[in-house]
Kinemage of the C-alpha trace (Angstrom):
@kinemage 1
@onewidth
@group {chain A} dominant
@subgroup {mainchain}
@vectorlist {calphas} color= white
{ca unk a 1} P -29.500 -8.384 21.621
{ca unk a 2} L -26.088 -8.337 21.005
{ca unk a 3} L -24.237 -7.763 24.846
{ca unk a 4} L -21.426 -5.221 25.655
{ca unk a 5} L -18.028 -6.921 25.534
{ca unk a 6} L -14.457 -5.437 26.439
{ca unk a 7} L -10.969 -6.149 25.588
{ca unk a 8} L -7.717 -4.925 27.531
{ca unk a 9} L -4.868 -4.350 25.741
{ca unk a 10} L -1.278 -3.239 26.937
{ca unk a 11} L -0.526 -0.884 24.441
{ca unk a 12} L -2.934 0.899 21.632
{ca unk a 13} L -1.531 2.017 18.647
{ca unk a 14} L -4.990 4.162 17.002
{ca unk a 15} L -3.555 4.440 13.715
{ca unk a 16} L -4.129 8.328 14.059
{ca unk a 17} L -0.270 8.906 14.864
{ca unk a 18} L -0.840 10.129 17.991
{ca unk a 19} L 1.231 8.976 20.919
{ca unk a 20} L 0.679 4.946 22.101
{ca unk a 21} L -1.586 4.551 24.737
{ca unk a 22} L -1.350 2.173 27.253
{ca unk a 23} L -3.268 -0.208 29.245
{ca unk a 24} L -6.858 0.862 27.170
{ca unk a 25} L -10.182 -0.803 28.081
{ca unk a 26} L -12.353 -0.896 24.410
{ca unk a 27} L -15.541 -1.121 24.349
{ca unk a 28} L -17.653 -3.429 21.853
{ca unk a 29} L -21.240 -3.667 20.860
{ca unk a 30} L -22.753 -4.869 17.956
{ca unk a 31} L -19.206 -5.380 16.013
{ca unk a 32} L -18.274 -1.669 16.642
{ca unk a 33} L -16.345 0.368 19.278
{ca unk a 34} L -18.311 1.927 21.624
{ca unk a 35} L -16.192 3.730 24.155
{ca unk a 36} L -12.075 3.385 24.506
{ca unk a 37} L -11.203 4.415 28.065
{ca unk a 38} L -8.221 3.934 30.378
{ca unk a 39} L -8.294 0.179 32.044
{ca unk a 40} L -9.166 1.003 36.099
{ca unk a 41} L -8.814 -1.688 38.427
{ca unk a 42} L -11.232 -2.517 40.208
{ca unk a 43} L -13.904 -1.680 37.496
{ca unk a 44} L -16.346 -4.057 38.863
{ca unk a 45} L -16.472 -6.138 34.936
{ca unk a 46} L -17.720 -9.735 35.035
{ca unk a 47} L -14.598 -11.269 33.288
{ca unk a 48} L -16.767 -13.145 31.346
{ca unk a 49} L -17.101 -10.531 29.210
{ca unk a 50} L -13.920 -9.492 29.272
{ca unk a 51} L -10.648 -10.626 26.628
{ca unk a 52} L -7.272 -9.784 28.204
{ca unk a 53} L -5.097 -9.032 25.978
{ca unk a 54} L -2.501 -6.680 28.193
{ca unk a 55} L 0.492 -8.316 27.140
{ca unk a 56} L -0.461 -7.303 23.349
{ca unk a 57} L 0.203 -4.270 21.469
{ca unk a 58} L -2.888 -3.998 18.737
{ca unk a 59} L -3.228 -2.033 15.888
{ca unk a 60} L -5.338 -1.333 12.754
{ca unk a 61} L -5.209 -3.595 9.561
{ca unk a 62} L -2.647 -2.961 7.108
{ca unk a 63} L -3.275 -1.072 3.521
{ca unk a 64} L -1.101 -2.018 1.296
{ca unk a 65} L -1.344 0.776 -1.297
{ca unk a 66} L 0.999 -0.474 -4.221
{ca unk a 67} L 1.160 -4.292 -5.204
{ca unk a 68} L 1.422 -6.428 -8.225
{ca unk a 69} L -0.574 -9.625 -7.704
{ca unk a 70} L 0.112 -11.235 -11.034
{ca unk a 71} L 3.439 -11.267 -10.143
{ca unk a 72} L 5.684 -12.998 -7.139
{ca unk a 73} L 8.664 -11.241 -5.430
{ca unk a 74} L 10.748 -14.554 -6.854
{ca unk a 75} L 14.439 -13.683 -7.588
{ca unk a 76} L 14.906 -16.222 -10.115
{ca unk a 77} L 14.594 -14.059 -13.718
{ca unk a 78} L 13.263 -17.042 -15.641
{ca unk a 79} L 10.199 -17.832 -13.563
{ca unk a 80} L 9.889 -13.656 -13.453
{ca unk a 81} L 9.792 -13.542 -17.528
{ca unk a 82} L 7.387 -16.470 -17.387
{ca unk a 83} L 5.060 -14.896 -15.241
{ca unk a 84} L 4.672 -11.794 -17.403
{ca unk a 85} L 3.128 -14.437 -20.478
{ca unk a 86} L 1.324 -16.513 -18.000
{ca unk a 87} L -2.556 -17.449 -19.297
{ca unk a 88} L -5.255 -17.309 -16.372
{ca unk a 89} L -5.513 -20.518 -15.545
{ca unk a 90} L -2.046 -20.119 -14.329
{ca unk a 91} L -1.857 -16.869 -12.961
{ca unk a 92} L -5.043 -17.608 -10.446
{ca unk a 93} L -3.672 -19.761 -8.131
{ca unk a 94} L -0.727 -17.410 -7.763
{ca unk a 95} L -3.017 -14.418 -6.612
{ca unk a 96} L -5.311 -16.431 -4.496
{ca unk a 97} L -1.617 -17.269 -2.962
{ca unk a 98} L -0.221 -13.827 -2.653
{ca unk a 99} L -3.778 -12.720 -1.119
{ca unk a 100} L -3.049 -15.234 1.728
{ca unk a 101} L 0.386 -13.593 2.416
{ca unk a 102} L -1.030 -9.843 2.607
{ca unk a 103} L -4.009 -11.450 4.823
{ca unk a 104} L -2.212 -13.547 6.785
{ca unk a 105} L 0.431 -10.619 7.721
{ca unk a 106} L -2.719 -8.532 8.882
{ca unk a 107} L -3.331 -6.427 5.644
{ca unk a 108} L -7.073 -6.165 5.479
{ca unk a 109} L -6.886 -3.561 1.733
{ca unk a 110} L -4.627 -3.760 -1.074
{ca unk a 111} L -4.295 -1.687 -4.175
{ca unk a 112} L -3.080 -3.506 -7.111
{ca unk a 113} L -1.394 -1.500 -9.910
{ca unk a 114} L -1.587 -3.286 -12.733
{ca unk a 115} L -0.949 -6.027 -15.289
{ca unk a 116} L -0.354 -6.417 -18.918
{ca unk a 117} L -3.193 -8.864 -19.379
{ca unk a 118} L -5.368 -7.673 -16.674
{ca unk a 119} L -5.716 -11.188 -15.100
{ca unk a 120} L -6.130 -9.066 -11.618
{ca unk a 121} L -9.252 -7.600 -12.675
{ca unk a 122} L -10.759 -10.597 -14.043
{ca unk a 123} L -9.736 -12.582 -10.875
{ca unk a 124} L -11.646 -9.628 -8.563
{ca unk a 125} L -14.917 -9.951 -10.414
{ca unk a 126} L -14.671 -13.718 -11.317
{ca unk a 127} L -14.343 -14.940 -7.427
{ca unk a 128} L -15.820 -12.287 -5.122
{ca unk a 129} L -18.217 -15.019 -3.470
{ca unk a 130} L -15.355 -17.987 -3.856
{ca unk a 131} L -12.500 -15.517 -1.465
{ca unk a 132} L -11.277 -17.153 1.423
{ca unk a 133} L -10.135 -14.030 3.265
{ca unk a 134} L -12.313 -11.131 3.877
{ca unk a 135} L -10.117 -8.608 2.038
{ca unk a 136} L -10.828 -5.843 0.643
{ca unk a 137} L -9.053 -5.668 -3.250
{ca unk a 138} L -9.288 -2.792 -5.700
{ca unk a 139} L -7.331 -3.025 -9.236
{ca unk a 140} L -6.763 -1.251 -12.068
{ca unk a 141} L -6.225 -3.609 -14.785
{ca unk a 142} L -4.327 -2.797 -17.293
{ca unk a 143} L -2.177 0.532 -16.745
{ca unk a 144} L -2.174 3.423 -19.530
{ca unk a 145} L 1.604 3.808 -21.019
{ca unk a 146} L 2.975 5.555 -23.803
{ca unk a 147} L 4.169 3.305 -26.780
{ca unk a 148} L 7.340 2.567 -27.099
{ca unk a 149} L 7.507 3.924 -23.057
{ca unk a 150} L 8.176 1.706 -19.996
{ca unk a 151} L 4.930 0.198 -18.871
{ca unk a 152} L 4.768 -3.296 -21.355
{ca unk a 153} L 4.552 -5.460 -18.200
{ca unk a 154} L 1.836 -4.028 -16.697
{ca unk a 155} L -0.589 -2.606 -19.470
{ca unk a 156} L -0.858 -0.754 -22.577
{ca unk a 157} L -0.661 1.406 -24.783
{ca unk a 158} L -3.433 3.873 -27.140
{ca unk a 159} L -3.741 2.484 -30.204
{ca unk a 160} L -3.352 4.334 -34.315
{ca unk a 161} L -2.468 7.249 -32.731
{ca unk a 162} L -5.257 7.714 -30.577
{ca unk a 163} L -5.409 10.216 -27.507
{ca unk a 164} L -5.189 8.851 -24.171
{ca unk a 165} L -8.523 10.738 -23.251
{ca unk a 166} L -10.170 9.374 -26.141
{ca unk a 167} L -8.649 5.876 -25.559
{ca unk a 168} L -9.758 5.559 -22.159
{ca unk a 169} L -13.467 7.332 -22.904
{ca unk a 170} L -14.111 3.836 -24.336
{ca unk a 171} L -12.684 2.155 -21.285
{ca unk a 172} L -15.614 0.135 -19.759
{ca unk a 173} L -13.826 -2.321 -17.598
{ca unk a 174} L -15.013 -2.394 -13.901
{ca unk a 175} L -11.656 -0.975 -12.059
{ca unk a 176} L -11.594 0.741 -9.063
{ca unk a 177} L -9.001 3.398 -9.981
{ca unk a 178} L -6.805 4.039 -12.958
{ca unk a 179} L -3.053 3.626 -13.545
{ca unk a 180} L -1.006 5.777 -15.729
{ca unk a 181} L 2.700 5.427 -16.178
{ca unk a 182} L 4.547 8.769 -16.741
{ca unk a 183} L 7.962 7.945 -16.314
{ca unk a 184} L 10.798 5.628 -17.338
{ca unk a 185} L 11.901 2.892 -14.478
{ca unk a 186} L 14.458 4.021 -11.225
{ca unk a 187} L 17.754 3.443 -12.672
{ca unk a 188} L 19.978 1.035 -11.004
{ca unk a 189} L 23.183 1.953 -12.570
{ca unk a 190} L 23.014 5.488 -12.714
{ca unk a 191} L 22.864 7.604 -9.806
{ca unk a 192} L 20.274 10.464 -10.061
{ca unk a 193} L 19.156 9.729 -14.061
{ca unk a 194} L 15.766 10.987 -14.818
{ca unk a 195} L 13.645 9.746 -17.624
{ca unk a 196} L 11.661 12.012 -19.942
{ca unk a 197} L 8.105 12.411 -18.688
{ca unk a 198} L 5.192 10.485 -21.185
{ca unk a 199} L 2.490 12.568 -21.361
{ca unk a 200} L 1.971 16.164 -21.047
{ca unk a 201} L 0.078 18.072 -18.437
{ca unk a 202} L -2.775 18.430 -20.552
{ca unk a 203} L -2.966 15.104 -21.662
{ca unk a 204} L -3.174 13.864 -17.843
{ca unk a 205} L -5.612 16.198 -16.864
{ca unk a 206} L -7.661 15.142 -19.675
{ca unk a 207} L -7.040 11.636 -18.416
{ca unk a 208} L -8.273 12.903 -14.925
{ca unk a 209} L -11.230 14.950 -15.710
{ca unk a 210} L -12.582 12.057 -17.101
{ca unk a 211} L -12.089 9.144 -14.523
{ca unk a 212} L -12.630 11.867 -11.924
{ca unk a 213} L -16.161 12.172 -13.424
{ca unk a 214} L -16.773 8.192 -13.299
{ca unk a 215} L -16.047 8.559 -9.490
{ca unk a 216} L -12.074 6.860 -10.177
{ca unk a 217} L -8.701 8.148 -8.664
{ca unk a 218} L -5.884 8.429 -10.739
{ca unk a 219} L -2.179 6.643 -9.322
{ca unk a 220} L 0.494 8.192 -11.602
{ca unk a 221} L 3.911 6.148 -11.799
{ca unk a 222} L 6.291 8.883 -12.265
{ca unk a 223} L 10.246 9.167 -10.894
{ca unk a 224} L 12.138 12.549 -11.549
{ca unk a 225} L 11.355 16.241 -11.246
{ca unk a 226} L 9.667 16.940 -14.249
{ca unk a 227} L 7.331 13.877 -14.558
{ca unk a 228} L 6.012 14.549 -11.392
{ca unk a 229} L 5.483 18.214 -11.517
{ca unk a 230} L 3.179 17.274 -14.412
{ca unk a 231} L 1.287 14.533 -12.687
{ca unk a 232} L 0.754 16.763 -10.001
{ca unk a 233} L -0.532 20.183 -12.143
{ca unk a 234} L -2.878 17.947 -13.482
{ca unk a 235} L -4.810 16.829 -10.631
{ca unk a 236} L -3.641 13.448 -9.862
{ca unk a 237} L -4.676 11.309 -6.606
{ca unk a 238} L -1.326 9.840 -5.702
{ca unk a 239} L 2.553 9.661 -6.972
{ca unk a 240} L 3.427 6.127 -7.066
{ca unk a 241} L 7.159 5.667 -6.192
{ca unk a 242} L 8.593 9.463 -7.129
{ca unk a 243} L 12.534 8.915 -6.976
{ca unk a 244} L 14.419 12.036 -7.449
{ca unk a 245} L 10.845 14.118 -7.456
{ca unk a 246} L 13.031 16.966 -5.087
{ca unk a 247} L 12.020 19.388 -2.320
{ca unk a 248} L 9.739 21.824 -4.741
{ca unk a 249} L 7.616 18.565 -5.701
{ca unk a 250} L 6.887 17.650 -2.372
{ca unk a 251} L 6.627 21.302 -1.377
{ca unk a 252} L 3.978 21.061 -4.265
{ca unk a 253} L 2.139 17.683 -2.324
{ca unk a 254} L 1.749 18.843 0.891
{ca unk a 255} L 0.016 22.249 -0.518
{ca unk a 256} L -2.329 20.065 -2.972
{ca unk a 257} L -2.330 17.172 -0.159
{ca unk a 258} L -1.798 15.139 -2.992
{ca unk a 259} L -0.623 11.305 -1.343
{ca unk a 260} L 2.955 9.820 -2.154
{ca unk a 261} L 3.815 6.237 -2.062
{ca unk a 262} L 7.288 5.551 -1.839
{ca unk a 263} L 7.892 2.075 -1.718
{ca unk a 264} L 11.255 2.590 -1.194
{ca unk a 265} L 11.827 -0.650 -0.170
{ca unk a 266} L 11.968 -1.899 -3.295
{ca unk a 267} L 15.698 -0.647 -3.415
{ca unk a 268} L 16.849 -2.222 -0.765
{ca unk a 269} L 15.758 -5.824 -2.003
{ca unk a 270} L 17.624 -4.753 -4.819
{ca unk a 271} L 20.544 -4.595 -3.099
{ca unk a 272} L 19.620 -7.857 -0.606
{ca unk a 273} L 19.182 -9.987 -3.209
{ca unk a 274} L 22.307 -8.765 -6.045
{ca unk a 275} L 23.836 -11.461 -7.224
{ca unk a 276} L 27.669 -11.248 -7.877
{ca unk a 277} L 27.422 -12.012 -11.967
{ca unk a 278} L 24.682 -9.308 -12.274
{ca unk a 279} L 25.817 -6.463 -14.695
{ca unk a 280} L 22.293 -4.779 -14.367
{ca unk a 281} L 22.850 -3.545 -11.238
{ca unk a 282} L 25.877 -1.421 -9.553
{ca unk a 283} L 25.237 -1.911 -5.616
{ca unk a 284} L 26.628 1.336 -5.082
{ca unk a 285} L 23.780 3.130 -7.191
{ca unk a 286} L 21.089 0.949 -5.491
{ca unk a 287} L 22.405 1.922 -2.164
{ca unk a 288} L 22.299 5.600 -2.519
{ca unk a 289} L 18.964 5.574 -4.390
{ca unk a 290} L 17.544 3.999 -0.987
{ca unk a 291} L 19.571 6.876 0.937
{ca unk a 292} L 18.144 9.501 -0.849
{ca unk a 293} L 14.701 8.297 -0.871
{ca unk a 294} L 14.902 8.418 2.670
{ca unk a 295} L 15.665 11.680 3.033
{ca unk a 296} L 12.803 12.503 0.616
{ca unk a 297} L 10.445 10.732 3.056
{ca unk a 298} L 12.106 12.815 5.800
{ca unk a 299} L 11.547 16.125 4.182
{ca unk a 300} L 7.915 14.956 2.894
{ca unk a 301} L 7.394 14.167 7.155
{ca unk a 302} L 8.490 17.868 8.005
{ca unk a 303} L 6.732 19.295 4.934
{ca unk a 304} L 3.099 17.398 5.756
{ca unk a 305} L 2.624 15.327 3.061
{ca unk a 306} L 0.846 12.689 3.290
{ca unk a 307} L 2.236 9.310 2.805
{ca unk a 308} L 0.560 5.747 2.134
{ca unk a 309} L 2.347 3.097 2.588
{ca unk a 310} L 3.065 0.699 -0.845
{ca unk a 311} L 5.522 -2.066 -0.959
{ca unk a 312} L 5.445 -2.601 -4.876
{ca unk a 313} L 5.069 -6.405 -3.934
{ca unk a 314} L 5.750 -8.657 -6.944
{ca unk a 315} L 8.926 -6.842 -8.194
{ca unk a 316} L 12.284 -8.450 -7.236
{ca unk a 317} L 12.637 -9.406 -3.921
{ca unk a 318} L 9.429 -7.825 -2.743
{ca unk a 319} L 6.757 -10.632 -1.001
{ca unk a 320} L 3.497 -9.849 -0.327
{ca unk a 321} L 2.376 -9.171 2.650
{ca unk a 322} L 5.650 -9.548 4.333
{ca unk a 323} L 7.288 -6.776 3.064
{ca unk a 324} L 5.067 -4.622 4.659
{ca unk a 325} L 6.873 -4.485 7.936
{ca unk a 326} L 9.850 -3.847 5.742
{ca unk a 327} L 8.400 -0.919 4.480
{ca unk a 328} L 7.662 0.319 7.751
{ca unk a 329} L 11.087 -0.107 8.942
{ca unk a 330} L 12.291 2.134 6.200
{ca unk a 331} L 9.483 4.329 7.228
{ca unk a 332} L 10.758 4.608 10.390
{ca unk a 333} L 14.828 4.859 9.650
{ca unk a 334} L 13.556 7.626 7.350
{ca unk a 335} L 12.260 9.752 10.624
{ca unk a 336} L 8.941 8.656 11.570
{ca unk a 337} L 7.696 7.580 15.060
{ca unk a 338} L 6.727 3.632 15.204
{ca unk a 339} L 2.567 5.415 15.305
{ca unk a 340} L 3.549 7.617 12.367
{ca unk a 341} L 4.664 4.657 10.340
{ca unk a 342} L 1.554 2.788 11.426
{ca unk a 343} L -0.676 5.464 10.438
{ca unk a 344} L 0.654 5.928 6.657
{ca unk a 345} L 0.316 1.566 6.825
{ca unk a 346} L -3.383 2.134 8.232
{ca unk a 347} L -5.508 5.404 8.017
{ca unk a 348} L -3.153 7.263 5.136
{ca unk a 349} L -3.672 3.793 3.114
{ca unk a 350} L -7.660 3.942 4.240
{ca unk a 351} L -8.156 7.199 3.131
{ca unk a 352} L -6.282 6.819 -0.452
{ca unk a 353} L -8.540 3.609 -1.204
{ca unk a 354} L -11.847 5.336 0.147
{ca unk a 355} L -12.295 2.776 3.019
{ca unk a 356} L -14.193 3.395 5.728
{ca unk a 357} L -14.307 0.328 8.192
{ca unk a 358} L -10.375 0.017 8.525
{ca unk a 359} L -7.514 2.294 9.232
{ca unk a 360} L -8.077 3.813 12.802
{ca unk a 361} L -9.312 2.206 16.528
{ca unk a 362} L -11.831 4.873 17.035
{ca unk a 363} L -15.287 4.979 18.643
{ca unk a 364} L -17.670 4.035 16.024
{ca unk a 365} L -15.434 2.711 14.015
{ca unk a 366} L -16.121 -1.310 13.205
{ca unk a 367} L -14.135 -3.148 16.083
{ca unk a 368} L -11.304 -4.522 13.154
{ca unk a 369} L -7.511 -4.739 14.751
{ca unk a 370} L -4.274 -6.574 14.682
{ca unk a 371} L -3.139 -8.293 17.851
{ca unk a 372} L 0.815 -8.668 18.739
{ca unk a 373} L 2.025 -10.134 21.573
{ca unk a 374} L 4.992 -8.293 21.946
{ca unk a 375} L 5.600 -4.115 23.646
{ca unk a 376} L 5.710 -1.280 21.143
{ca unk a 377} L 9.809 -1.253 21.738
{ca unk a 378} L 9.689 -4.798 19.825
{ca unk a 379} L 7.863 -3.225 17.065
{ca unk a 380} L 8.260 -3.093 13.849
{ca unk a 381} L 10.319 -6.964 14.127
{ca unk a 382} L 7.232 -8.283 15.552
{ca unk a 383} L 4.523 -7.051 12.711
{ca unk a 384} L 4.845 -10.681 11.092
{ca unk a 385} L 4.550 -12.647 14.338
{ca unk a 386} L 0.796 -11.728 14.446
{ca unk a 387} L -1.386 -13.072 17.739
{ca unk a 388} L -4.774 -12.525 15.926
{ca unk a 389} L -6.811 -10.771 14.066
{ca unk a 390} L -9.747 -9.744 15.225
{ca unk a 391} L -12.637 -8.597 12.730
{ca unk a 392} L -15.708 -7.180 14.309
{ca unk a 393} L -14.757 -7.349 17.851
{ca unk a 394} L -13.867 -11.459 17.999
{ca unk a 395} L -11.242 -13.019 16.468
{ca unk a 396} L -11.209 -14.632 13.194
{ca unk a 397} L -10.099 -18.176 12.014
{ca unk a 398} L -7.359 -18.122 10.041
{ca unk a 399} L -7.091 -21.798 9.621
């Protein structure tokens, strides 16, 4: 029979967003947390049985809710071109990489939104026994766009006219959720611009109704007032990104609890990684895109929306895994408490993907956490300086 074991730890983060609890004795049994208590001394434990680990802060696994695993966060535009035409053979290699990175930073889900040839989708169901790490991956293969729209590099469009409803009623890949793009890209030279949306309410509902009915979410890419008003009357899961959405919008979320990802880091690499010849980009624009985002996040905090943390890894700038703690940074500048940030990187993330066995430290909850030797004041600089991971109460190898 598998034996009680215990672990100290310095400082708790729960992933709940509660306040960080210190020197916590957890209790495991059979892989799962059995009791999370205060640490007395004496307490009369054999310390046998007993890991100290009261120098460490630990925490949940990471969710990242927003990547691209076909592509890299490379800055050099030829290799990014190149990797939108890439065949299978060489786009594997490159995912089995950038899963590494998210695992190896201590994300345990991600949530990949899409690519033009769906090599994601065929790498999930092509290698589920062949995975090194034990993470958990849902995709949603190709995204839904509307012709002649933003979306090319990461899916398609209906074909001869078609409705999207009717389009995607023939759908029969396996995905785990569905992707629809219903707005153009943030701008990066003008301040504030807003893109017609793609699709009308009805037509996303339609969209909705249906993959609601195969048991799918729906993750609408949509920036500016009006596309996201129309994502939201129709019932979708989650706004992916939602630049220049505005205060009646997230009003609108927290009411419908409807989950934003912001991955508003995204502009800031922009602006860390400009070179001096690029015309694309006016640093000033990039700049106060970031700003205002922030104070989007700020109102969505004080409004009670709930937020899942994405980092839009792949796009320019953006690594996987790493940028997580980037992410939660911004998270943080933007108003949250460190645990606040942690939760929409742990249970907010969790809930959105429909896990169960990560996103809080909870009795009966599987006995999954992040280990970092450092105090909660050296957080978030620390999140990629990872002790261990420990995956059903004991540590796993990540040789």
């Amino acid at each position: 029979m598998n034996k009680r074991r215990y672990i100290k730890v310095g400082w708790l983060v729960d992933g709940s967003g509660r306040a960080i609890q210190e020197q916590m004795l957890l209790t495991v049994k059979n892989g799962v947390f059995t009791d999370i208590d205060r640490y007395e001394e004496p307490n009369g434990l054999d310390p046998a049985i007993v890991t100290d680990l009261s120098l460490c802060t630990i925490l949940p696994p990471f969710v990242d809710c927003h990547v691209h695993l076909c592509m890299s966060g490379t800055t050099d535009q030829d290799a990014r071109k190149q990797q939108l035409t890439a065949d299978y053979a060489a786009i594997r290699p490159r995912i089995a990489e950038h899963l590494h990175d998210h695992f190896s930073h201590g994300v345990l889900a991600i949530r990949d939104g899409g690519d033009r040839q769906g090599h994601a989708l065929r790498y999930k169901n092509e290698t589920v026994a062949a995975r090194k790490e034990p993470l958990i991956l849902q995709v949603a293969g190709r995204a839904w766009h509307k012709k002649g729209r933003y979306g090319a590099l990461i899916g398609r469009y209906c074909q001869n006219n078609e409705s999207l409803s009717s389009a995607f009623s023939r759908e029969n890949d396996s995905i785990d959720h569905v992707k629809l793009v219903n707005s153009g890209l943030n701008s990066l030279r003008v301040f504030g611009h807003q893109t017609s949306p793609q699709f009308s309410a009805d037509e996303i509902r339609e969209l909705i109704i249906q993959a609601h009915l195969r048991g799918k979410k729906v993750m609408v890419h949509a920036n500016g007032q009006l596309p996201v008003r129309l994502a939201l009357e129709a019932g979708c899961d989650s706004i992916e990104h939602g630049f220049f959405m505005g205060r009646d919008n997230l009003k609108l979320m927290a009411e419908m609890k409807t989950t934003w990802v912001p991955t508003a880091f995204t502009m800031k690499s922009y602006a860390d990684t400009l070179e001096p010849h690029d015309t694309q980009i006016e640093r000033s624009v990039v700049e106060k895109n970031l700003q205002h985002q922030l104070k989007q996040i700020s109102l969505a905090r004080d409004f009670g929306v709930p937020i899942a943390l994405g980092t839009d890894a792949g796009s320019k700038g953006v690594l996987h895994g790493e940028s997580v703690g980037e992410e939660l940074k911004l998270l943080m500048k933007a108003g949250c408490s460190m645990p606040e940030a942690v939760r929409c990187a742990t249970c907010n993330g969790a809930k959105l993907l429909g896990i169960e066995e990560i996103g809080l430290i909870a009795k009966g909850k599987p006995a999954n956490f992040l280990v970092i030797r450092a105090t909660p004041a050296m957080l978030p600089e620390k999140f990629s300086f990872l002790e261990a991971i420990y995956l059903d109460g004991r540590p796993y190898n990540m040789e």
